[in-house]
Structure formats: structure tokens, C-alpha cells
N, C-alpha and C positions, 0 to 999 in steps of 0.2 A: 600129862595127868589124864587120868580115866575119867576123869569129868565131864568134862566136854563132850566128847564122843556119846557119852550115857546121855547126857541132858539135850542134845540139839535135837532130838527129835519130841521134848516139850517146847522147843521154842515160841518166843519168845521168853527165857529164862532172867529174873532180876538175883543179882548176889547181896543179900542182905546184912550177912554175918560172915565172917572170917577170923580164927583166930589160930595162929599157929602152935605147935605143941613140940619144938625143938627135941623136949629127952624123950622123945617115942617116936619122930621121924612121922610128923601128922602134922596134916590140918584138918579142923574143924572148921564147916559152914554152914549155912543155912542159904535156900535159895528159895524165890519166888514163883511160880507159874500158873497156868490155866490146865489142870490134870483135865482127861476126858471122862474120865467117872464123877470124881468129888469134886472140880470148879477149883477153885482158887484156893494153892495150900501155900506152907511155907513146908519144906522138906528141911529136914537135914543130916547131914552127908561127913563121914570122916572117912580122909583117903591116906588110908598107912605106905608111907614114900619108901620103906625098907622092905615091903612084900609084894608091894604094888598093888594093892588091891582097896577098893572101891564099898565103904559099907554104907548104906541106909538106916539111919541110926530114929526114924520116926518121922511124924509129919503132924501139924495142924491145920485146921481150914483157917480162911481168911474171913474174915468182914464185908462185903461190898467196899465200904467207905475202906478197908485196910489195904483192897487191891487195887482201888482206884489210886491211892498216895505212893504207892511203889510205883505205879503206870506212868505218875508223873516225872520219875527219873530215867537215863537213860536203859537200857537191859544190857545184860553180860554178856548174852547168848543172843544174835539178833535172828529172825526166821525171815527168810526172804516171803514165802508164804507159809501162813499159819496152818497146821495141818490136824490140830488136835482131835478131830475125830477118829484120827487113824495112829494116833501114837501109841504105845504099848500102854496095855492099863495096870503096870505094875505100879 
């Protein structure tokens, strides 16, 4: 999946949402991270499996308290070191 690749340079990444979409060959998800512009968003993300391609389908900011409660679970994406100053500010 194109996921992965795109997201590990927001790492640490938490998966919050996922729901698959069998008659159009998609999943739909929602992820967690620390962006370097906007702080703490929830993204989300549909990745069509018959084109292979990758959409950004919007994002919201988080809460303090909303990113703390996702922090407490484990993340999808793990960062060996945290780099967000330098991650793409898309």
C-alpha cells in the first residue's frame, strides 16, 4: 500500500479509522500525527487498490486532550526518531 511510504516520514503515525469499501477496491482511513505546520491533526486518506493511487481526502486539528488519548495507545507507524521539523509540510 502507498501508505506507509507517504506517512513514515510524519512519524510517529496512530491509525484511528479504517473501513474497507470492497465494490470500488478502497479503503478508507483516518490517521493521527504531530504535522509541522498545524500540530496535531487527524488526516484522512482513501487509497483506491485497482489504480493504486493514494488520495488525501481532508484533515482536522486535534484537541491537546484529543492527542494526548490517541498517545496513549500504541502507533501504526513507529519513528525511531522523531523528525517533524523536517517533514514535508504537505
Amino acid at each position: 500500500m502507498k501508505a506507509i511510504p507517504h506517512l513514515e516520514q510524519y512519524a510517529p503515525v496512530w491509525l484511528v479509522d479504517q473501513q474497507v469499501i470492497p465494490d470500488d477496491e478502497a479503503v478508507q482511513f483516518n490517521v493521527v500525527f504531530q504535522h509541522s505546520l498545524y500540530g496535531w491533526v487527524n488526516r484522512r486518506y482513501r487509497y483506491d487498490a485497482f489504480n493504486n493511487v493514494l488520495y488525501h481526502k481532508g484533515q482536522n486539528l486535534l484537541s491537546p486532550d484529543a492527542a494526548l488519548e490517541v498517545q496513549e495507545t500504541d502507533p501504526w507507524i513507529v519513528a525511531k526518531v522523531a523528525d517533524i521539523p523536517n517533514a514535508y509540510g504537505g
